[in-house]
Structures are given as structure tokens and as C-alpha cells.
N, C-alpha and C positions, 0 to 999 in steps of 0.2 A: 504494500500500500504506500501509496506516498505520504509521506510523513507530514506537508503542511496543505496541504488540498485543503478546502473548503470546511470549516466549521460545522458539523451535524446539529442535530436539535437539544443534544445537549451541553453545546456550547465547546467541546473538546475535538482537537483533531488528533490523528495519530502517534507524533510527537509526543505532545504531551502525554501520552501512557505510556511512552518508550523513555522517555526522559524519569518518567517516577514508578517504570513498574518495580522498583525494590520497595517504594512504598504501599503500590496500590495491587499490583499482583495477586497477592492472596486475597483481597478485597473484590475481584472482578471471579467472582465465583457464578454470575448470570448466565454464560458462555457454557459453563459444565453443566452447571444447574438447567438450562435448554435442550441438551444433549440427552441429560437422564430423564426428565421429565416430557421432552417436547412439547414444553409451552415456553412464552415466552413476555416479561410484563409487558404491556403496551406503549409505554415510556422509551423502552427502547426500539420497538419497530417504526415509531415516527419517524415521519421524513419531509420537511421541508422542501417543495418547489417550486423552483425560480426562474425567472426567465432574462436570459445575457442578450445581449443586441447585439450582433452581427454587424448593424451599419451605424454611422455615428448621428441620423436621420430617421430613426425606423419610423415606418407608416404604417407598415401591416405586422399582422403576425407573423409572417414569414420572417419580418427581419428579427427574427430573436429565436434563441435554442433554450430549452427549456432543458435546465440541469436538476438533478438530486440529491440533498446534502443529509445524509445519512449518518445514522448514531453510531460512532467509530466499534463498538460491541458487535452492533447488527451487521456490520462489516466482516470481524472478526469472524463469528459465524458461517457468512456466505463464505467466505475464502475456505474454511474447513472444507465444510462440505463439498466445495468446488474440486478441492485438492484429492477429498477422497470420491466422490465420482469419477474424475478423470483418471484415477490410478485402476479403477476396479472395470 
């Protein structure tokens, strides 16, 4: 993941949990706790979107790409499972 991409909804980018996982590591128990349960709280499936302009005039909606600034956890997640689909 890139490490300063776009802020999620909850206000953190990837960085910052790489920068303090000695302190929050064990505290990011969501991720395993998803895994064993398969739920997951709704706070972190949020997703913010937005929409970036293309021209420095936009007129229509075409002049804009609509991005999604996702909860760096909810991230962590897809990448697992992406990792272990594409292996299996």
C-alpha cells in the first residue's frame, strides 16, 4: 500500500500504523477478529467519495474521476484476502 495516499474515514493513512505499529499492533486486533468471526464493525467498512477534476474548468461530470478513500484496516483486509486468493 502506499504509505501517504489519501486519508480514509478514519482520519489515518498507512504511514501512520507503520510508523507506530510497536504501539498500536497489538491494539489492531479488528483485522483477526474479521477473519475469525466474519463480521466486521461498520466504522471501519466506511468509505468516503470524492470526486478530483480532470480539467482546471470542469463543466460536466465527465470532467472529474470519482476516487475512494478507504479505512486503512479495511484495506489491510482486502490485501489479505487478495494475497490468499491469488496464491490458491
Amino acid at each position: 500500500m502506499h504509505l501517504e495516499k489519501a486519508l480514509g474515514p478514519d482520519r489515518y493513512n498507512t504511514l501512520f500504523y507503520q510508523a507506530n505499529w510497536k504501539t498500536i499492533g497489538k491494539a489492531v486486533t479488528v483485522v483477526q477478529s474479521f477473519f475469525a468471526t466474519g463480521k466486521l464493525l461498520k466504522a471501519i467498512n466506511h468509505t468516503f467519495v470524492t470526486l478530483i477534476r480532470k480539467t482546471l474548468s470542469p463543466s460536466s461530470s465527465v470532467d472529474y474521476i470519482p476516487i475512494s478513500c478507504c479505512n486503512v484496516l479495511y484495506k489491510i483486509i482486502t490485501k489479505v484476502i487478495n494475497k490468499h486468493v491469488i496464491r490458491y
